[in-house]
PyMOL commands that place a pseudoatom at each C-alpha (Angstrom):
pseudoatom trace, name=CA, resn=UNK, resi=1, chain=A, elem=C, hetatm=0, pos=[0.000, 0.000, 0.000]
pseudoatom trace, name=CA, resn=UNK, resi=2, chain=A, elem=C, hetatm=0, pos=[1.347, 3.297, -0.657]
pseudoatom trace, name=CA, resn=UNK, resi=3, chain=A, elem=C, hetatm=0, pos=[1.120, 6.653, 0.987]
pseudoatom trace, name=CA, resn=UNK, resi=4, chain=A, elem=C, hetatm=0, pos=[0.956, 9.459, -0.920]
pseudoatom trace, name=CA, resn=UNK, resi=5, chain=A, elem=C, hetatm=0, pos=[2.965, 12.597, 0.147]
pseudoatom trace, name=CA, resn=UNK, resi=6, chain=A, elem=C, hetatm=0, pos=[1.159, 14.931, 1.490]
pseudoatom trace, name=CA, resn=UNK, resi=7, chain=A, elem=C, hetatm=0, pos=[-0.136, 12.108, 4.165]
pseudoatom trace, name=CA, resn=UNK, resi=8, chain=A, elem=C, hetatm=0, pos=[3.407, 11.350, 4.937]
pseudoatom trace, name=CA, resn=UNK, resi=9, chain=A, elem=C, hetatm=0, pos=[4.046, 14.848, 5.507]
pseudoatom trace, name=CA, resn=UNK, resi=10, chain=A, elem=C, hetatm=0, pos=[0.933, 15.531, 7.997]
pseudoatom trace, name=CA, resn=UNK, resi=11, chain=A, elem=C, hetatm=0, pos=[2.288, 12.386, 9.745]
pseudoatom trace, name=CA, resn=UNK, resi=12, chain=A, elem=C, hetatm=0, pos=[5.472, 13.932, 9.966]
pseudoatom trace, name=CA, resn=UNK, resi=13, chain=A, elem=C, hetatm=0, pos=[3.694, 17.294, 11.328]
pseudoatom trace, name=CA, resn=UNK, resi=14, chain=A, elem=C, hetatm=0, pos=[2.098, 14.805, 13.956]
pseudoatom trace, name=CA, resn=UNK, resi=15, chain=A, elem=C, hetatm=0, pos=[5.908, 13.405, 15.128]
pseudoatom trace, name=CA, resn=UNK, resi=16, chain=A, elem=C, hetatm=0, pos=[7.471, 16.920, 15.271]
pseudoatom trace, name=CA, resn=UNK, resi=17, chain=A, elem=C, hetatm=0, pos=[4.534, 18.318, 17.322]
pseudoatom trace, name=CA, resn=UNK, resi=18, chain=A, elem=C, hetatm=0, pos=[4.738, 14.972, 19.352]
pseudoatom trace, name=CA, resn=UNK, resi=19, chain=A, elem=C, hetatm=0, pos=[8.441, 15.821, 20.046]
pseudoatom trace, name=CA, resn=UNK, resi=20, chain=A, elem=C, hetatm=0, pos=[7.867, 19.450, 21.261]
pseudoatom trace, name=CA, resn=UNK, resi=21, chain=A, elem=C, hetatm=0, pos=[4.724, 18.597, 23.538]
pseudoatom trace, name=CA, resn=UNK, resi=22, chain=A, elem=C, hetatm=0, pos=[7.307, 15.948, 25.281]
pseudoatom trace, name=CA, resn=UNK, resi=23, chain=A, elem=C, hetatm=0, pos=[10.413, 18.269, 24.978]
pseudoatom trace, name=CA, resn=UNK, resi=24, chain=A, elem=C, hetatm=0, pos=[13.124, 17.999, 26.652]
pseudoatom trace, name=CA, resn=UNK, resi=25, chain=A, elem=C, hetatm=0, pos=[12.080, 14.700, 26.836]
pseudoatom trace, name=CA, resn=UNK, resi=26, chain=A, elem=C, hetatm=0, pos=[13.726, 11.993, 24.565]
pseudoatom trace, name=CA, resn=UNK, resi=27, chain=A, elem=C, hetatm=0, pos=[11.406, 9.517, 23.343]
pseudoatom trace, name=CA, resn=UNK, resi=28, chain=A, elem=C, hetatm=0, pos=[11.936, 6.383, 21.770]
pseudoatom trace, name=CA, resn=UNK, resi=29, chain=A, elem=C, hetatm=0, pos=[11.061, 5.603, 18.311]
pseudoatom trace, name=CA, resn=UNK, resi=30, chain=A, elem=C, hetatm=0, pos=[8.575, 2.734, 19.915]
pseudoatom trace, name=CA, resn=UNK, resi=31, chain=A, elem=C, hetatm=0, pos=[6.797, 5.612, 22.114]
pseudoatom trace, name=CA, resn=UNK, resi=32, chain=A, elem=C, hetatm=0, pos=[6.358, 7.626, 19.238]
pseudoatom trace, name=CA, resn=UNK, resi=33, chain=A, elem=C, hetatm=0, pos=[4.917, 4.607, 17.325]
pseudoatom trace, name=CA, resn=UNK, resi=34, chain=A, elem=C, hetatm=0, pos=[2.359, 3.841, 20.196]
pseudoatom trace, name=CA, resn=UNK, resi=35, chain=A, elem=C, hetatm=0, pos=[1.850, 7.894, 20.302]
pseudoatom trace, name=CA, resn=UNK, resi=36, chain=A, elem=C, hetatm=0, pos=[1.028, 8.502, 16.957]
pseudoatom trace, name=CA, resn=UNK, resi=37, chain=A, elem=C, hetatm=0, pos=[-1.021, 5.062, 15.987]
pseudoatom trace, name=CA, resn=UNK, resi=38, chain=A, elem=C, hetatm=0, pos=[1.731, 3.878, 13.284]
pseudoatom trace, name=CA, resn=UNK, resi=39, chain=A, elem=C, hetatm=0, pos=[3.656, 1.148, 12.418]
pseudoatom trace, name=CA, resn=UNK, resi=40, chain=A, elem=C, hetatm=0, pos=[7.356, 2.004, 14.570]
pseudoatom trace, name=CA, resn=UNK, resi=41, chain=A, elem=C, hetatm=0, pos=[9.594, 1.030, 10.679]
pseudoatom trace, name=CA, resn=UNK, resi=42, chain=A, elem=C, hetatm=0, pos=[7.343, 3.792, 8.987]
pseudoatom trace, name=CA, resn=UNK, resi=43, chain=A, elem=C, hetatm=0, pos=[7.894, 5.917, 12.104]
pseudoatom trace, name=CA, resn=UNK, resi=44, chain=A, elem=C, hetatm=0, pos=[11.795, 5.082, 12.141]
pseudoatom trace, name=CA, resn=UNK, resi=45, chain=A, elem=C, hetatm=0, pos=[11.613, 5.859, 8.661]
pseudoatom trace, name=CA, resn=UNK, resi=46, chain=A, elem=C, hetatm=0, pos=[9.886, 9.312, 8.974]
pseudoatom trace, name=CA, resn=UNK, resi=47, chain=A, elem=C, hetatm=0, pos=[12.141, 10.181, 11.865]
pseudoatom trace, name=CA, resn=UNK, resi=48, chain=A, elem=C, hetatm=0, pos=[15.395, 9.273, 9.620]
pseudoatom trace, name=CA, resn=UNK, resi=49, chain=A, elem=C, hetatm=0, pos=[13.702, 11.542, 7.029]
pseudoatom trace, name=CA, resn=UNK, resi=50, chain=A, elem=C, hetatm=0, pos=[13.641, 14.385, 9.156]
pseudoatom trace, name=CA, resn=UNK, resi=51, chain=A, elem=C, hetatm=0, pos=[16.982, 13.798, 10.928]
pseudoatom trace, name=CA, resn=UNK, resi=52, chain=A, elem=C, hetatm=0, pos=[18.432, 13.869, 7.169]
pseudoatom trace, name=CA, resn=UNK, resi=53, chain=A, elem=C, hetatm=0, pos=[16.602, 17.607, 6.765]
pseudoatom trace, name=CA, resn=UNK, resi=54, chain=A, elem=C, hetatm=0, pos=[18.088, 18.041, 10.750]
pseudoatom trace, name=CA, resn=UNK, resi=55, chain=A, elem=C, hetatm=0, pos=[14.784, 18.482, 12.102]
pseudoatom trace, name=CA, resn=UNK, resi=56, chain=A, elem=C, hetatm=0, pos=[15.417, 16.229, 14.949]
pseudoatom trace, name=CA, resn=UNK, resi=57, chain=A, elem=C, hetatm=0, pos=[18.253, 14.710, 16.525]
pseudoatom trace, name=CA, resn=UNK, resi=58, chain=A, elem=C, hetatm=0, pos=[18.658, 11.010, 17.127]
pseudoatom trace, name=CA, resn=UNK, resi=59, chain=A, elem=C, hetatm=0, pos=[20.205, 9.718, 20.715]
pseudoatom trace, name=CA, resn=UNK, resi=60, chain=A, elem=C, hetatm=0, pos=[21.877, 6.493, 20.602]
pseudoatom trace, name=CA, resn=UNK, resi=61, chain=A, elem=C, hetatm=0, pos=[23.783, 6.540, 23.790]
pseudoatom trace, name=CA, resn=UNK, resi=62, chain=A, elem=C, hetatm=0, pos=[21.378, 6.027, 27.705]
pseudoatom trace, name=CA, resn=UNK, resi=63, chain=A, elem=C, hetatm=0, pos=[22.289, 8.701, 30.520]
pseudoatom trace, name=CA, resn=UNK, resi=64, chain=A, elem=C, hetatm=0, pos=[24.579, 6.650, 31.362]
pseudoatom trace, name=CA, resn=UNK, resi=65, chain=A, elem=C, hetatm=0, pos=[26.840, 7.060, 28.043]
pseudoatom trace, name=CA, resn=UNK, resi=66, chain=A, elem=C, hetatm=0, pos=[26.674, 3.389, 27.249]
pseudoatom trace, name=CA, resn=UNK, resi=67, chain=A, elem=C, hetatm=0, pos=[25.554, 2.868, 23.332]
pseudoatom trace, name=CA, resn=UNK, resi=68, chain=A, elem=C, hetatm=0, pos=[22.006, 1.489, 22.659]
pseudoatom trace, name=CA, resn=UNK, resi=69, chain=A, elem=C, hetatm=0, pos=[22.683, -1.653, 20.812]
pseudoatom trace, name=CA, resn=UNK, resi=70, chain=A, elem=C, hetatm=0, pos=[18.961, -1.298, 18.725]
pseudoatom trace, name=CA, resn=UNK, resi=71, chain=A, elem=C, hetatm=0, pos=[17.166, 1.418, 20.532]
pseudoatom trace, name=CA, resn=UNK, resi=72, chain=A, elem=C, hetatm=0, pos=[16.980, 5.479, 19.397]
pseudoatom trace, name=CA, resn=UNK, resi=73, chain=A, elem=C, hetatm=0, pos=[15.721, 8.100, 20.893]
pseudoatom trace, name=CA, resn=UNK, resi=74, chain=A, elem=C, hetatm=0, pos=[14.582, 11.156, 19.425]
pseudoatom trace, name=CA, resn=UNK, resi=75, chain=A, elem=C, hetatm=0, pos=[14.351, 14.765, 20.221]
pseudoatom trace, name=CA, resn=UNK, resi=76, chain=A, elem=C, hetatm=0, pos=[14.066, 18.130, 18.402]
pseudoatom trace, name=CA, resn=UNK, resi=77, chain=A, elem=C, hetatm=0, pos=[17.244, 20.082, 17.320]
pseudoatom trace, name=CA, resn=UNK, resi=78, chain=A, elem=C, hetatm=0, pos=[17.273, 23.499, 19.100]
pseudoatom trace, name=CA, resn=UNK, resi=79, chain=A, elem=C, hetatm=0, pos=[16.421, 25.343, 16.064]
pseudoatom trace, name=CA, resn=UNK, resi=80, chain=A, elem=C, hetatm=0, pos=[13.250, 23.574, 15.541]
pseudoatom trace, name=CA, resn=UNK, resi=81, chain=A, elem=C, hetatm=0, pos=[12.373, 23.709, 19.011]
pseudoatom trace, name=CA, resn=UNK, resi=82, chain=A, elem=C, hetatm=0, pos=[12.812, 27.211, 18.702]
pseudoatom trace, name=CA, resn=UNK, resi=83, chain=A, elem=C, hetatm=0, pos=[10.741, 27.538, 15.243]
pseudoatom trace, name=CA, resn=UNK, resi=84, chain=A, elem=C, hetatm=0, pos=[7.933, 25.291, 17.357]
pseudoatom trace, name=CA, resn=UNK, resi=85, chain=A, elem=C, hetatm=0, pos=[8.015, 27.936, 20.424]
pseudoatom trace, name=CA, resn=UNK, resi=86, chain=A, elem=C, hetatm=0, pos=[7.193, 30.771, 18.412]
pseudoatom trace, name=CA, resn=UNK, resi=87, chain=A, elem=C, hetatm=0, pos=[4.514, 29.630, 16.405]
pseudoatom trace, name=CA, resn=UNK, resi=88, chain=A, elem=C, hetatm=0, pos=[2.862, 28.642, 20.187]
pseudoatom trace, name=CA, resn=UNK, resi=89, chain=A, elem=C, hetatm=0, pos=[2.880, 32.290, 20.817]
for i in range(1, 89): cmd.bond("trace and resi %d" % i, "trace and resi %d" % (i + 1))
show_as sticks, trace
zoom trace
């Protein structure tokens, strides 16, 4: 089945205002998945996507420093954050 576009984009709109409403929060790409009603490959997909246009930043290290061996977690790059801020005002 394919997805057109402009749906992937609006489901894209739905991750980035997922990520500020949690922010500074890091969620993983499963929590986003259960968030946002998807499938968590499309989601990883979408959230590669818009790491490649450095929308969002991906965290592959715990608090710890210790690398996740198949876990990401996701966040907003200050700029966006920023963008995201002002249009709330």
């Amino acid at each position: 089945m394919k997805i057109s576009e402009k749906k992937i984009e609006k489901i894209s709109e739905q991750i980035l205002a997922l990520l500020f409403e949690q922010s500074p929060k890091l969620l993983f790409t499963s929590h986003v998945a259960v968030e946002i009603a998807r499938d968590e490959e499309f989601v990883k997909r979408l959230l590669l996507g818009l790491k490649a246009k450095m929308l969002v930043k991906e965290i592959n290290k715990n608090p710890q420093g210790i690398d996740y061996k198949k876990r990401s977690r996701w966040t907003l790059t200050s700029k966006t954050y920023e963008t995201y801020k002002k249009l709330q005002k």
